[in-house]
C-alpha positions as CSV (number, residue, x, y, z in Angstrom):
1,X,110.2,70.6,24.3
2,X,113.3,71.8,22.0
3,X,113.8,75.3,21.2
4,X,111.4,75.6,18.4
5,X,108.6,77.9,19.9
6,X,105.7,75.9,21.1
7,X,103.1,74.5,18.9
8,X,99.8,76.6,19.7
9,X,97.8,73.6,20.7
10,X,100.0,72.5,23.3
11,X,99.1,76.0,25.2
12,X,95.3,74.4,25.8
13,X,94.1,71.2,27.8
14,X,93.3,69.7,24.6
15,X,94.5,69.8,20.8
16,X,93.2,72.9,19.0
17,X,94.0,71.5,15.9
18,X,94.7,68.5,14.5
19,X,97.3,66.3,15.4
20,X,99.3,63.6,13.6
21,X,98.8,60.1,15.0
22,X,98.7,56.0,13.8
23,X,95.0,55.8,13.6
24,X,95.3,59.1,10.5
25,X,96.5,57.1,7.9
26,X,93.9,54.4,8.9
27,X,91.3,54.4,6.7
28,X,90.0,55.5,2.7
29,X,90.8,57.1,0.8
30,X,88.2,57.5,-0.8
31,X,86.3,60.7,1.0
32,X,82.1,61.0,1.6
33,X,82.7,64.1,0.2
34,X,84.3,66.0,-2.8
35,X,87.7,67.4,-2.1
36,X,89.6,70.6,-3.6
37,X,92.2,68.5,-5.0
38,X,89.9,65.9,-6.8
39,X,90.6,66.1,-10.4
40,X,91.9,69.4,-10.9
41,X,94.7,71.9,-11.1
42,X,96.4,72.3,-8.2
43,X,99.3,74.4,-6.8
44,X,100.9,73.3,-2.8
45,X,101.8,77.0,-0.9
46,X,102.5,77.7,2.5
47,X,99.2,79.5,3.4
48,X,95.4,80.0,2.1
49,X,96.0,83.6,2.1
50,X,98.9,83.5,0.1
51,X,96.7,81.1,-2.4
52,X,94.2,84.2,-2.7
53,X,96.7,86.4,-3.6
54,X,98.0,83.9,-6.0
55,X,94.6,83.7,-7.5
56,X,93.6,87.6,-7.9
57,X,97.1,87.6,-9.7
58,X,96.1,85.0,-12.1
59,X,92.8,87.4,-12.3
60,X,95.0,89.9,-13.6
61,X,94.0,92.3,-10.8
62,X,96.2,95.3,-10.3
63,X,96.6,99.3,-9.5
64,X,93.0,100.6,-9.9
65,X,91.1,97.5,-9.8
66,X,88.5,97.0,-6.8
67,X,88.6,93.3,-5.1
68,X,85.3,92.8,-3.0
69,X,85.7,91.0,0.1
70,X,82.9,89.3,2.6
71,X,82.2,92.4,5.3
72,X,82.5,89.2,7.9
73,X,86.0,87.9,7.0
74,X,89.7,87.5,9.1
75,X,91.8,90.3,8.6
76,X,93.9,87.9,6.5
77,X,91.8,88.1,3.9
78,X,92.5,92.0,3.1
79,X,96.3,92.5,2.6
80,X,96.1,89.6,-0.6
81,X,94.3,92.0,-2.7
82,X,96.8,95.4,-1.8
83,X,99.6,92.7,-2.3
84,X,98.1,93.1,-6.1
85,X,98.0,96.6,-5.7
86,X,93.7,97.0,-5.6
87,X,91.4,98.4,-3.3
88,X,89.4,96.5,-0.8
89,X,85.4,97.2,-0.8
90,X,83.5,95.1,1.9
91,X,80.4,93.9,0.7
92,X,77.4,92.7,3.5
93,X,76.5,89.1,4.4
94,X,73.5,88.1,5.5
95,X,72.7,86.5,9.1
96,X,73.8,82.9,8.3
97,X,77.2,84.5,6.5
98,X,75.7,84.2,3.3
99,X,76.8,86.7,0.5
100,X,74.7,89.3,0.0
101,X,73.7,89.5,-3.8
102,X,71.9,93.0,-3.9
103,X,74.8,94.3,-2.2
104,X,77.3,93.3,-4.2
105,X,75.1,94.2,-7.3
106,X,75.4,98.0,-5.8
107,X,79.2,97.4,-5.3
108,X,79.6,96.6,-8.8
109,X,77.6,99.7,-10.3
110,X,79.6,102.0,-8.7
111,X,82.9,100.9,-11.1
112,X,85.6,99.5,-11.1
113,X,85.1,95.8,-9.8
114,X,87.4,93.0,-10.9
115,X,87.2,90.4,-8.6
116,X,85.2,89.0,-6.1
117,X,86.1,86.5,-3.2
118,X,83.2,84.5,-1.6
119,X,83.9,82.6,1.5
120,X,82.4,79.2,2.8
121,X,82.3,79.9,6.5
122,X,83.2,77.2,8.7
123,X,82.9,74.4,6.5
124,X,79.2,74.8,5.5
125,X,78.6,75.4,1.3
126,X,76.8,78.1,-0.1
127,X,75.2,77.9,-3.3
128,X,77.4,80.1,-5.0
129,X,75.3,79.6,-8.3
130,X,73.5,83.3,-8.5
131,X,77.1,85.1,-7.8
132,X,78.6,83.2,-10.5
133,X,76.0,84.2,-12.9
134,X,76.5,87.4,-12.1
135,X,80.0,87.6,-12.1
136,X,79.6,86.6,-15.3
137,X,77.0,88.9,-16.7
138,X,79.9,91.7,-15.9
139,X,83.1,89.8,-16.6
140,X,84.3,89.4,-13.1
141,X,86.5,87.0,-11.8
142,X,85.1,84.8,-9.2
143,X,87.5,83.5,-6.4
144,X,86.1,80.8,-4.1
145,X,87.7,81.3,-0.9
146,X,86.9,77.3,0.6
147,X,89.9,77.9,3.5
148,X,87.3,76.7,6.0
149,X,85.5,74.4,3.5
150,X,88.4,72.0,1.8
151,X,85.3,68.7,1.8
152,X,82.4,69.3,0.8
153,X,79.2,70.0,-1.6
154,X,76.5,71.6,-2.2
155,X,73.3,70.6,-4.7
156,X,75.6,68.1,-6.0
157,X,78.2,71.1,-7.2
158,X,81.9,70.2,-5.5
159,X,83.4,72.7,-3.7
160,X,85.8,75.1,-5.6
161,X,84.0,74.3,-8.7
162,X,82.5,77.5,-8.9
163,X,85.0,80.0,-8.9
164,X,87.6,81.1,-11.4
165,X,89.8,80.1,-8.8
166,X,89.7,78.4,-5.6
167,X,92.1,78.7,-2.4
168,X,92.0,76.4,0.6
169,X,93.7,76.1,3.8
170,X,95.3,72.5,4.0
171,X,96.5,73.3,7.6
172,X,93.3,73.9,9.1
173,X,92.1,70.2,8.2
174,X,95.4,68.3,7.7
175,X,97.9,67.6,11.1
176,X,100.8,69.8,9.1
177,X,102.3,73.0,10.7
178,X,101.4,74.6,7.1
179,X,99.7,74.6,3.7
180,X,97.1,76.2,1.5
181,X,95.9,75.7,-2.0
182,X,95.4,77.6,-5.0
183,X,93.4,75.3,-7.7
184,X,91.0,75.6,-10.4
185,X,88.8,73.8,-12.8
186,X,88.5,76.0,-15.1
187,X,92.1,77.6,-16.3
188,X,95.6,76.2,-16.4
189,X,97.4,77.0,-13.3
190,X,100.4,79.1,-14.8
191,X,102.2,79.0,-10.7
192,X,105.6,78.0,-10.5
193,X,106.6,77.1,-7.2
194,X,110.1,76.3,-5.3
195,X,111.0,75.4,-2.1
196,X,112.0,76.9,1.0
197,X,114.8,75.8,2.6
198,X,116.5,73.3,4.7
199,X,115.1,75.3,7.5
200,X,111.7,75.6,6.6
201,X,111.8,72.1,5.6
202,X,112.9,71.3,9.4
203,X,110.9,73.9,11.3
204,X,107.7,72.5,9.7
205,X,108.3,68.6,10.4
206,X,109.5,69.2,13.6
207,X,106.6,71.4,14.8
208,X,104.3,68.9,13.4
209,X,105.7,66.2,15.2
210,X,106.0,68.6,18.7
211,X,102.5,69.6,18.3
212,X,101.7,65.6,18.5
213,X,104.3,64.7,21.2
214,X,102.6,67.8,23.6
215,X,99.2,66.3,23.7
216,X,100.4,61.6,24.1
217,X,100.0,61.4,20.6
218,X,103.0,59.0,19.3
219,X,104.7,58.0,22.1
220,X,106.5,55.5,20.6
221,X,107.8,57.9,18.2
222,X,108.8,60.5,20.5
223,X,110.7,58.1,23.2
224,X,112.6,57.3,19.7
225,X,113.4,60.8,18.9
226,X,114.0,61.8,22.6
227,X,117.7,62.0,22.1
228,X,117.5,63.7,18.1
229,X,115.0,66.1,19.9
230,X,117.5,67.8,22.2
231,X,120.8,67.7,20.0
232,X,118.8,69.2,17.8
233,X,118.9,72.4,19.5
234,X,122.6,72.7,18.6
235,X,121.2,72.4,15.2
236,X,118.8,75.3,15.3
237,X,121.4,77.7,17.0
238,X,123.9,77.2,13.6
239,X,120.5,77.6,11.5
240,X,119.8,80.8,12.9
241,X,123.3,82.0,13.2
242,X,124.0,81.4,9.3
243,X,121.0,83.2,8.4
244,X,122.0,86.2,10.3
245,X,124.9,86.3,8.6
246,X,122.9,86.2,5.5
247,X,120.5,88.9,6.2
248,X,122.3,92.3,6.5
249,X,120.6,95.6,6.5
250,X,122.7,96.8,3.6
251,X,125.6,98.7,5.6
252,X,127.2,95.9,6.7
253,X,124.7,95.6,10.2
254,X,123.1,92.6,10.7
255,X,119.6,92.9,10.0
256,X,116.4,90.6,11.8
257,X,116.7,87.0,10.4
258,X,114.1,86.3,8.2
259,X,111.5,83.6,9.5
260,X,112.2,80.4,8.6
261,X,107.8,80.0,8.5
262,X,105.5,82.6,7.3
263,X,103.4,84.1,10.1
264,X,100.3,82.0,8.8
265,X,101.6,79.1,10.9
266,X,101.8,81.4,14.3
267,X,98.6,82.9,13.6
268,X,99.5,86.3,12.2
269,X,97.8,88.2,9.9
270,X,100.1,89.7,7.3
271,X,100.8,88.7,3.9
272,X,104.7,88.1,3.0
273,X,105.4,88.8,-0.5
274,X,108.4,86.4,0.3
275,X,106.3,83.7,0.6
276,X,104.0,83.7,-2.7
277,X,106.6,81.7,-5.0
278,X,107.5,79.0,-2.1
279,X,106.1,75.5,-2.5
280,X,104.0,73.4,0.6
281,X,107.0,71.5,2.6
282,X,107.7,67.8,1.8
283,X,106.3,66.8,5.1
284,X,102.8,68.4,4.7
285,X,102.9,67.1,1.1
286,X,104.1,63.9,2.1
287,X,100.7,63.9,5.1
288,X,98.6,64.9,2.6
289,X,99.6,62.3,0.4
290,X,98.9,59.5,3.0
291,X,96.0,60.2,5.5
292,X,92.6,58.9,5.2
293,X,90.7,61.6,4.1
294,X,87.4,59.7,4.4
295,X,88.4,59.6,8.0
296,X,88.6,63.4,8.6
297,X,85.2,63.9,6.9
298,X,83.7,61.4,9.1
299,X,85.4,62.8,12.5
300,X,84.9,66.1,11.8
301,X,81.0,65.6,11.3
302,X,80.3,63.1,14.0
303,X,82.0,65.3,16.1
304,X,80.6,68.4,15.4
305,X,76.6,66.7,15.6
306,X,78.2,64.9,19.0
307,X,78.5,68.9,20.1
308,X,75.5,69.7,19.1
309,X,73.2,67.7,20.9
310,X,75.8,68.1,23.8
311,X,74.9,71.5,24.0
312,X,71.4,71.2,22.9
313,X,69.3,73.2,25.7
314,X,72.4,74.7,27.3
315,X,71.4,78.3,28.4
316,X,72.5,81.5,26.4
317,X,73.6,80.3,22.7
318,X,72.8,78.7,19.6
319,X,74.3,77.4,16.9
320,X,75.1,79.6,13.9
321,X,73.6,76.6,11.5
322,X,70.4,74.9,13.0
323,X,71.3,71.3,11.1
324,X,74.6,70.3,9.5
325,X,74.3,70.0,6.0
326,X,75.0,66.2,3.9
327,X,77.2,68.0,2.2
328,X,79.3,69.8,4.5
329,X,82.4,68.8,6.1
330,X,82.7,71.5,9.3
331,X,85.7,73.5,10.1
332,X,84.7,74.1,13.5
333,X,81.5,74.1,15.5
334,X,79.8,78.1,15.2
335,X,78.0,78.9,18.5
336,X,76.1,82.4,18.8
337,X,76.1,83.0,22.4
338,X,74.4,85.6,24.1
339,X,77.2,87.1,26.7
340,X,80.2,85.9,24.6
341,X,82.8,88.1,26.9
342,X,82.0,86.1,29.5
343,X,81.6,83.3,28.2
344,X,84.9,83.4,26.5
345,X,86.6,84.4,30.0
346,X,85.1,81.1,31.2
347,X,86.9,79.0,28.5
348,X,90.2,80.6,28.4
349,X,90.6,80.1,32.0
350,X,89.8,76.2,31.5
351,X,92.3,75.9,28.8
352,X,89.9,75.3,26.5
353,X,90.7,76.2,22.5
354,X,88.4,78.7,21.2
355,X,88.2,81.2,18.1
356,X,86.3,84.3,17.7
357,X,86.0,84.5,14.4
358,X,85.4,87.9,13.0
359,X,85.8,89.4,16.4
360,X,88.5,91.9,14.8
361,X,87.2,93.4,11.5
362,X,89.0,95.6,9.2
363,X,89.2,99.5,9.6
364,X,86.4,101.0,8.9
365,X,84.3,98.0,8.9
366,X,81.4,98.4,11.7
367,X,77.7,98.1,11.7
368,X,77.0,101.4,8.8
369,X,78.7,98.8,6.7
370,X,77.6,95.5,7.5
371,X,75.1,95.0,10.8
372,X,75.0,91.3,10.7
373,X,79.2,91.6,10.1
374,X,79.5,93.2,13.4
375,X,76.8,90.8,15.3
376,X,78.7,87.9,14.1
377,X,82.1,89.3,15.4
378,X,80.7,89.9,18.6
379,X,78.7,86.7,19.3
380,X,80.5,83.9,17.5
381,X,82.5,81.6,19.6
382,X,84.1,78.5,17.3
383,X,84.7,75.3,18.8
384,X,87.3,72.5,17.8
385,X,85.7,69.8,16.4
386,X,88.8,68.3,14.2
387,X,89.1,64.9,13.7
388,X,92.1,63.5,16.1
389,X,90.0,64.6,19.5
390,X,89.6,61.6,21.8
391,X,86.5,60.4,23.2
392,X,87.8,61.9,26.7
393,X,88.8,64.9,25.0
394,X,85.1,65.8,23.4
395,X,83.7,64.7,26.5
396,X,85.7,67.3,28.5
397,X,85.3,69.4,26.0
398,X,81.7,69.2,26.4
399,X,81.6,69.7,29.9
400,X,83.6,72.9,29.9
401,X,81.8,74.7,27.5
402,X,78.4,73.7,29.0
403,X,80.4,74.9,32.6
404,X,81.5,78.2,30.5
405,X,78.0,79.2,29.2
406,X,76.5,78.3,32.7
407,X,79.2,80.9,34.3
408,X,78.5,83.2,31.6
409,X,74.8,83.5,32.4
410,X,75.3,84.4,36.1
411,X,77.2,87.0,35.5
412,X,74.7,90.5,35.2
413,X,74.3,91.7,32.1
């Protein structure tokens, strides 16, 4: 590996996301499903989050204004909205993460409300018809947050047709280090965008490509760049040198170089103003641009029904969605499981990619606010179910978590 930090995926025994191979730009494309950037507005950026905050801007949200947000959500979700300079009110989901319209109805009288985002949780639609009506019955904006949904439908209505705005998350479906979405179908997009540097530029192909090389995909292309791959390092030093030299703390000190990647790409949290005029990078465009997109809607379904019978009758879980919609192109698989501490303990140690979606809530956020919320967190274990695993990686896959939830029952409760 060079000296870029290690692609996450290449941590676990197999990919955690998707990779960049041959066989993804085999294929139509022409998608099953509808797409977020089918016949619409749409604005590249780096991150989803980033997207949100680009949409409650748009919104015209500011000091004073309250943004609701799903009780259920990643703590990504939150610093958007204070980037606008609102207040955060967490409104309750029901059991299968559905929004939870008499809630929000209650959130709303008490003042003060001017946006409201509504997630699609791991891929699967809701019918987002009732909080749109209502939105409009008080002259809210409505932004559809489809970062875990960027295919799909849902009684014939396209994904990201509903909102105001929409945001997605074209890294979490697309083999590129990085990318989100901000689109909408029903206002003009007033987003300028520029790019962020050589660096960025190189950072985000390279990782891509790294990510790839770590788990035998492209061999070819990686005995090629074998050579390129470790002068490269050279490279990287001067990058990081220059922009030291850049960054000073004001007195003449040199301050921390500023990431050549927002934190989006390494799993972080926080929201970097920095990063809220800078355009997708050329390489994720360029991906975007050229893979089969019919192919990842495909792969990511049969996939995620191949797991489910897999683990049909397995002891101690259940999925969060008894059937897989038509319309619904998953993130990843949702299993409730019954010990999910141990559980989890049992996949980590087999290197096996997991996420607990929800696990860490925002201050303040526990069961007085949101019950189901707090259940979700604690028993939710996602699966990979992306569309570049190999039929020996789903059938390990398979194994190990059927393994996991067998060592997770024997341990006492």
């Amino acid at each position: 590996m060079s000296s870029i930090n290690t692609p996450p995926s290449a941590r676990y025994a197999i990919p955690s996301v998707p990779l960049l191979s041959l066989a993804a730009f085999m294929g139509s494309r022409r998608a099953a499903l509808p797409s977020l950037l089918d016949d619409t507005d749409v604005r590249l950026v780096t991150s989803g989050r980033i997207a949100i905050g680009l949409a409650l801007r748009a919104l015209g949200v500011g000091a004073g204004d309250v943004v609701l947000v799903p009780a259920y959500h990643s703590p990504s979700m939150v610093p958007p909205a204070h980037w606008c300079g609102a207040t955060v009110v967490f409104y309750r989901v029901q059991p299968d993460t559905a929004p939870d319209l008499d809630d929000i109805e209650a959130k709303i009288a008490a003042g003060n409300v001017k946006a409201i985002l509504a997630t699609h949780f791991f891929g699967i639609p809701h019918d987002l018809a009732p909080l749109r009506a209502l939105c409009d019955r008080h002259g809210i904006g409505l932004v559809e947050d489809c970062a875990h949904c960027f295919f799909g439908a849902r009684d014939g209505i396209a994904v990201g047709s509903t909102g105001d705005y929409a945001i997605g998350s074209t890294m979490k479906f697309f083999p590129i280090y990085e990318g989100g979405c901000l689109v909408s179908r029903r206002h003009r997009l007033d987003v300028t965008l520029r790019g962020a540097g050589a660096g960025f530029e190189l950072k985000t192909a390279l990782n891509t490509l790294e990510a790839a090389f770590a788990h035998g995909r492209l061999p070819v292309l990686r005995a090629l760049l074998a050579l390129p791959l470790r002068a490269q390092s050279a490279v990287w030093r001067a990058l990081k040198t220059r922009r030291r030299r850049v960054d000073t703390d004001g007195n003449g000190g040199a301050a921390p170089a500023r990431a050549l990647a927002p934190s989006s790409s390494e799993s972080g949290f926080d929201f970097d103003p920095r990063w809220a005029d800078k355009r997708s990078s050329w390489f994720a465009r360029a991906v975007l641009r050229t893979v089969s997109p019919a192919r990842i809607v495909a792969r990511r379904r049969r996939n995620y029904l191949e797991l489910q019978r897999a683990l049909d009758g397995a002891p101690g879980c259940r999925p969060l969605f008894a059937h897989l919609p038509d319309g619904a192109c998953p993130w990843m698989f949702p299993l409730l499981v019954d010990r999910p501490q141990a559980v989890a303990d049992a996949l980590a140690g087999a290197g096996v990619p997991f996420t607990r979606f929800g696990a860490t809530l925002w201050k303040g956020v526990d069961a007085s606010v949101c019950p189901d919320s707090v259940h979700l967190g604690r028993h939710l274990i996602a699966l990979p179910c992306h569309q570049t695993l190999t039929d020996a990686e789903r059938a390990w896959l398979h194994k190990q978590v059927r393994q996991a939830l067998a060592a997770g029952m024997a341990v006492p409760a």
